[in-house]
C-alpha positions in Angstrom: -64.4 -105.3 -31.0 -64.1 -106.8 -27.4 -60.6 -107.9 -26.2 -59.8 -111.0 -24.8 -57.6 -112.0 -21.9 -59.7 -114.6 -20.3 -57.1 -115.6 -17.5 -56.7 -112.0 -16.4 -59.5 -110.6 -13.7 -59.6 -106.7 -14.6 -60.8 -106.3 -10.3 -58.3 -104.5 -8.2 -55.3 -105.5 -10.4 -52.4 -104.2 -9.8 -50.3 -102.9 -13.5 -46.0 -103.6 -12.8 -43.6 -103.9 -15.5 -42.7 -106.8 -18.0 -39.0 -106.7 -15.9 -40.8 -106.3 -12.5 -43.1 -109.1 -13.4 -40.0 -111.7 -14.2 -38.2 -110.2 -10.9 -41.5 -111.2 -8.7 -41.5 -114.5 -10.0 -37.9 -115.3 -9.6 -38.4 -113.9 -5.9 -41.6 -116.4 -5.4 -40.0 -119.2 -6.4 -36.2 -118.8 -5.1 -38.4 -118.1 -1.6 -40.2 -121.0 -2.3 -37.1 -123.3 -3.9 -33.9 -123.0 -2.3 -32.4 -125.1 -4.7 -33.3 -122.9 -7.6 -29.7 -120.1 -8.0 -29.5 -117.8 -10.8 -26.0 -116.9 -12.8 -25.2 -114.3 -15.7 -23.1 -111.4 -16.8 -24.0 -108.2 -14.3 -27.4 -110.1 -12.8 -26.0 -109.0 -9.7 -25.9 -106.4 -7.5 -26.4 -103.8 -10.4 -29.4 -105.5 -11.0 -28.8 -106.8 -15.0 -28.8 -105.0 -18.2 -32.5 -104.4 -18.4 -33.2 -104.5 -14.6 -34.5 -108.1 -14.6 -33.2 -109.3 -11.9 -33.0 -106.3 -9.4 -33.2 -106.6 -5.8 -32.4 -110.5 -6.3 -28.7 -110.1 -4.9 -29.9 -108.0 -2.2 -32.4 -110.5 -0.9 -30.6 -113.6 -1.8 -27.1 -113.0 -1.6 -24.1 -114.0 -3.8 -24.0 -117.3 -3.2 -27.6 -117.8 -4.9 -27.3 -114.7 -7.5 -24.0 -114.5 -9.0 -21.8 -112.6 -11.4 -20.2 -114.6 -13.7 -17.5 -113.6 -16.7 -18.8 -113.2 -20.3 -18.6 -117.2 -21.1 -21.7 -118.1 -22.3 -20.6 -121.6 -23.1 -19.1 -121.8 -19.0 -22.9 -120.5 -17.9 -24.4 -123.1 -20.1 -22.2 -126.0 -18.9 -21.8 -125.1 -15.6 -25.6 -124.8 -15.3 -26.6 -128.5 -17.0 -23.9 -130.1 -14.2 -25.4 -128.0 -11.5 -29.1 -129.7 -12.4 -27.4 -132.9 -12.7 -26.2 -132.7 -9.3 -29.9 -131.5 -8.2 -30.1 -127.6 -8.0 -32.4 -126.1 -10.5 -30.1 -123.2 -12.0 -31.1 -120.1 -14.1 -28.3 -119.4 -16.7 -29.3 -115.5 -17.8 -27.2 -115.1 -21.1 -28.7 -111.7 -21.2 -28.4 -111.1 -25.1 -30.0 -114.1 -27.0 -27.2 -113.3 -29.9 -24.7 -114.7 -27.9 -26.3 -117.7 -27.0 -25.0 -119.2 -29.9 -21.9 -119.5 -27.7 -23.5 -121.8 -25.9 -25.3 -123.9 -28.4 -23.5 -127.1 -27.8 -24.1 -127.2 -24.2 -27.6 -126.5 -24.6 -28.8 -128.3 -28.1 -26.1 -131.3 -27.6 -26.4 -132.1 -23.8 -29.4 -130.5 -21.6 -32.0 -131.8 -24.2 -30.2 -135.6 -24.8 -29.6 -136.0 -21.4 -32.7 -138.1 -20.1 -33.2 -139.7 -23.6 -29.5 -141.1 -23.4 -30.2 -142.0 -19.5 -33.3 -143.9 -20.4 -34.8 -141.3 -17.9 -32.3 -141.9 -15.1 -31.1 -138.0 -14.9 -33.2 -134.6 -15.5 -31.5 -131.2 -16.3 -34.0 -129.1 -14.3 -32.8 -125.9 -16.0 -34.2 -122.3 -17.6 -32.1 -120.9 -19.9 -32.4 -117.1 -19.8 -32.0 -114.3 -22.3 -33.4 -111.5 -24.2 -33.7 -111.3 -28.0 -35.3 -108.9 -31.0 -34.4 -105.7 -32.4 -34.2 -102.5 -30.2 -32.6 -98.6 -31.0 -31.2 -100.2 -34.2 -28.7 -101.9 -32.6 -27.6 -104.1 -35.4 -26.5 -107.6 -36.0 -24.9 -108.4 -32.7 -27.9 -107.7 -30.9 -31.2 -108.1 -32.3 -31.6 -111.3 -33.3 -34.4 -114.1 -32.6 -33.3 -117.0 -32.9 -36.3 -119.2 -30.8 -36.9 -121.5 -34.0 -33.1 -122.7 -33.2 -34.4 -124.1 -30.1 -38.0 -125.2 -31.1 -36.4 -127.3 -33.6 -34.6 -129.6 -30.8 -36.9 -132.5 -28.8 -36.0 -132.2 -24.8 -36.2 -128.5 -24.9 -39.5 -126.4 -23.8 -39.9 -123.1 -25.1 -41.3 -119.9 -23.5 -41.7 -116.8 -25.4 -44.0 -114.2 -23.1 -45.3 -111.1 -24.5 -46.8 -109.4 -21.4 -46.3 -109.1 -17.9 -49.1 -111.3 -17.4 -47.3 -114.3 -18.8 -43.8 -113.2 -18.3 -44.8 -114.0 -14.4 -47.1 -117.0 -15.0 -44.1 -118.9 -17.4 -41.5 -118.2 -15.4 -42.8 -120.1 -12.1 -43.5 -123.0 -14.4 -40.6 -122.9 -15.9 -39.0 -122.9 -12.6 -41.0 -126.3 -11.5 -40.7 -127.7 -14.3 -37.9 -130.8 -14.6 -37.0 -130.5 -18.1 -34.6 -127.7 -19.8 -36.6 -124.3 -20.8 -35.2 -121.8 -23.2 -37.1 -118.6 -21.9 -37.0 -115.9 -24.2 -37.7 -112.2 -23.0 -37.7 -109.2 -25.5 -35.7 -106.3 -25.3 -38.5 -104.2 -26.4 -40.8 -105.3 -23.7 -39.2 -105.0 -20.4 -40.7 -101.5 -19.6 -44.1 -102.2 -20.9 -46.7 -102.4 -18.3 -49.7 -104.6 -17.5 -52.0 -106.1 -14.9 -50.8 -108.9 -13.2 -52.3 -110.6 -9.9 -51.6 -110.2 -6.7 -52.6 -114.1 -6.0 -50.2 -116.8 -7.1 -51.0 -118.4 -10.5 -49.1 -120.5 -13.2 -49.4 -120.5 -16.6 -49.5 -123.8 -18.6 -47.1 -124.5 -21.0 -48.9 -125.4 -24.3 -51.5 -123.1 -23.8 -52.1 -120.3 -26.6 -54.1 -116.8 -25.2 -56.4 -115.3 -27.6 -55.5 -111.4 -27.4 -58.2 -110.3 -29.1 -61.3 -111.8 -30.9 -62.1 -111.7 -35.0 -64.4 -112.9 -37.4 -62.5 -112.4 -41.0 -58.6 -113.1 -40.5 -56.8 -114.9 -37.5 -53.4 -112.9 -36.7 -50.6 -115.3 -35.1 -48.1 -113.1 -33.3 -45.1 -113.6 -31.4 -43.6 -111.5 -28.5 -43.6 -108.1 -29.2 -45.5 -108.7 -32.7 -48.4 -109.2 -30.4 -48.6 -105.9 -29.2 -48.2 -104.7 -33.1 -50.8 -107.1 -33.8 -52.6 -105.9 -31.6 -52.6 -102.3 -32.7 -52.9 -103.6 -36.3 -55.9 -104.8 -35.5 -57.7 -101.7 -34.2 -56.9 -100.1 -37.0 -58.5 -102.6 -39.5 -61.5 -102.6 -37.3 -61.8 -99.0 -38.8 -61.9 -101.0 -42.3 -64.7 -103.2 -41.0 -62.1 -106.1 -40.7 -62.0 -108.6 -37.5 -58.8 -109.6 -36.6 -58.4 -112.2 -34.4 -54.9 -112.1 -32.7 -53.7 -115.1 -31.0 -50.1 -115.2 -29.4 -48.9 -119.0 -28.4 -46.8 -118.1 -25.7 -44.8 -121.3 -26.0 -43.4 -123.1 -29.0 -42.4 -126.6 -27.4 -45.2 -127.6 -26.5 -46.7 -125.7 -29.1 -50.8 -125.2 -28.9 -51.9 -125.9 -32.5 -55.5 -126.4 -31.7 -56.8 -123.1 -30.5 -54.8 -121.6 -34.0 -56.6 -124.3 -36.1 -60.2 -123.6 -34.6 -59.9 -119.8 -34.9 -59.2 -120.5 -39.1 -61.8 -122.9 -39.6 -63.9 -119.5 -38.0 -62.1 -117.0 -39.8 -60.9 -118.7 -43.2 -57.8 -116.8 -43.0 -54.2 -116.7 -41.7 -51.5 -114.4 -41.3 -49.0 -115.2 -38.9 -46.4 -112.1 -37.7 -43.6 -113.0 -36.4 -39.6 -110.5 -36.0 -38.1 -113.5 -36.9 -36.9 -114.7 -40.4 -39.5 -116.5 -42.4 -37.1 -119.3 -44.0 -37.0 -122.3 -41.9 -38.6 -120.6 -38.9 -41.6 -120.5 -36.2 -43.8 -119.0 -39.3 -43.0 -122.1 -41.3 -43.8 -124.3 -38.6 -47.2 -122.8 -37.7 -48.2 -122.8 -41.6 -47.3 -126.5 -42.1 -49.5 -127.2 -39.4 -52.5 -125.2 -40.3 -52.0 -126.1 -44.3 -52.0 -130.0 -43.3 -54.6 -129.6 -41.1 -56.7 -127.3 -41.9 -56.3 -126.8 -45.6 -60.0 -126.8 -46.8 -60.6 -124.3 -44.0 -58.9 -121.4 -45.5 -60.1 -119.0 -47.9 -57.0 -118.2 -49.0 -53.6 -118.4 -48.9 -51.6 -118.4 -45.5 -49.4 -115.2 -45.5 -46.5 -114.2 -43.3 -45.5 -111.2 -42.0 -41.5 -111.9 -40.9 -38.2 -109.4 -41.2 -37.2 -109.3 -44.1 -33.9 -111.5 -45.1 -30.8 -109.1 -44.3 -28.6 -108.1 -40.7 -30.2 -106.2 -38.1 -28.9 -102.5 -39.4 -27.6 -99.6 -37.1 -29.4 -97.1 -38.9 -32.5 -96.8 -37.5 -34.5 -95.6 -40.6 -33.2 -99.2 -42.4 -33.6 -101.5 -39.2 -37.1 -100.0 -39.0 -37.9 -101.2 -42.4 -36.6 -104.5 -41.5 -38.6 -105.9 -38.7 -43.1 -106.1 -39.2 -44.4 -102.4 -38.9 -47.9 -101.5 -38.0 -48.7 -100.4 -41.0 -46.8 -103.1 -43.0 -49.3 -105.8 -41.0 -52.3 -103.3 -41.3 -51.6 -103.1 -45.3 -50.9 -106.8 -45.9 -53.6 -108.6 -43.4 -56.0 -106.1 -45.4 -55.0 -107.3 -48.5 -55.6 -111.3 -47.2 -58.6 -110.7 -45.0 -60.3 -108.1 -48.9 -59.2 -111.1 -51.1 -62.4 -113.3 -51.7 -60.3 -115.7 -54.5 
């Protein structure tokens, strides 16, 4: 089954990290930008929690890359009146559990604030931070909470899965005049990938098929596309296509390329580390059952953590969050039944 990754050229590419990738386009576009500063707990000179912002201190100083205290709610304000006044600041909350901390600053005032201007005033601003389970490091860390923000008009979200698109969203993030929420995972930072030399942007609103099927398209977010992913090599052993398609951005959300791989396939499963109650999973299978209803073969299935806390025993937390062989057992079971 071929692979695809139709904005990548496989020629004399070089392979960096997930964090190196987010690091190279921060440098590119703080170079570029000088009105674009980033803030968050330990970003500095030691470089971040999961190295994602090293040697930005060093080549930028502290006035542009600065420590701050652990006030998420301080970042979050002090980062919508900083765009206000016409910088374009990057608030890294680090941990995307605590950015319920900042909720209000971000769901009440950075997404009303051009609607309630009548378009007078932009809050140019990425909000920054890692989220999903990693080491079992239960309910204080490991959450993923990206359907909070999908939820709310006036945000854009970015959810990248490779280094690849960590790079490409960033930098259009980082032009971009509206708020982003850009959401990293834990679990990814060290993965490695190709990623060009060249400059390049990624659209927002622009889904990437991973990988293409015949019998079952596979949604998957973050790092449920690499799962995916390896899901779907295995089924290929069953004589099963999958299709995986990862959407890279949930506001604005590409519903189109998901709807014309079902009317191919007939089938949907969508996996996603998240909850399924009230979540991305929902979303995307409201869409596809209004629009696409008579398309499928049978009934859209999710794929989601199961509804307890993050655990610190890793044997439990494992069980929690999509396996491989919990999306190899249950797409087979979708893509087998001919009802």
């Amino acid at each position: 089954m071929s692979q695809a990754e139709p904005e990548i050229s496989q020629d004399a590419q070089r392979v960096i990290t997930y964090a190196e990738a987010g690091v190279e386009a921060l440098q590119e576009e703080m170079r570029r930008d000088p009105s674009i500063f980033y803030i968050g707990q330990g970003i500095g000179p030691r470089g971040g929690n999961f190295q994602q912002s090293r040697g930005l201190w060093a080549e930028f100083g502290g006035d542009r890359v600065r420590d701050t205290p652990i006030a998420e709610r301080a970042q979050a304000g002090l980062g919508v009146g900083a765009a206000l006044a016409g910088s374009h600041p990057v608030v890294d909350i680090v941990f995307l559990d605590f950015v319920l901390e900042a909720i209000c600053e971000i769901i009440q005032q950075a997404s009303t604030i051009h609607y309630i201007s009548d378009g007078k005033f932009k809050v140019p601003l990425v909000i920054r931070a890692a989220g999903g389970g990693v080491r079992s490091t239960g309910p204080h860390h490991s959450h993923t909470f990206y359907s909070f923000f999908m939820h709310i008009p006036g945000l854009k979200v970015a959810l990248p899965s490779t280094p690849y698109d960590v790079k490409g969203l960033m930098k259009t993030a980082l032009r971009d005049q509206n708020p982003v929420v850009f959401i990293d995972h834990k679990g990814l930072y060290g993965v490695k990938g190709p990623v060009p030399k060249e400059e390049y942007l990624i659209p927002f609103g622009k889904a990437a098929i991973k990988r293409t099927g015949e019998h079952v398209t596979i949604v998957a977010l973050s790092q449920m596309v690499h799962r995916a992913l390896q899901a779907a090599t295995l089924l290929e052993k069953q004589g099963i296509s999958a299709e995986v398609i990862d959407p890279r951005t949930l506001a604005p959300f590409d519903s189109e390329t998901i709807l014309t791989s079902v009317a191919k396939t007939g089938r949907l499963v969508i996996v996603d580390e998240a909850y399924a109650a009230c979540g991305v999973s929902a979303e995307i299978a409201a869409i596809v059952a209004t629009q696409a209803l008579y398309d499928l073969d049978s009934p859209i299935h999710r794929i989601c953590a199961l509804p307890a806390p993050h655990a610190f025993s890793p044997s439990l937390d494992n069980y929690l969050i999509p396996s491989v062989d919990r999306i190899v057992s249950e797409v087979a079971r979708v893509a087998k039944d001919r009802s």
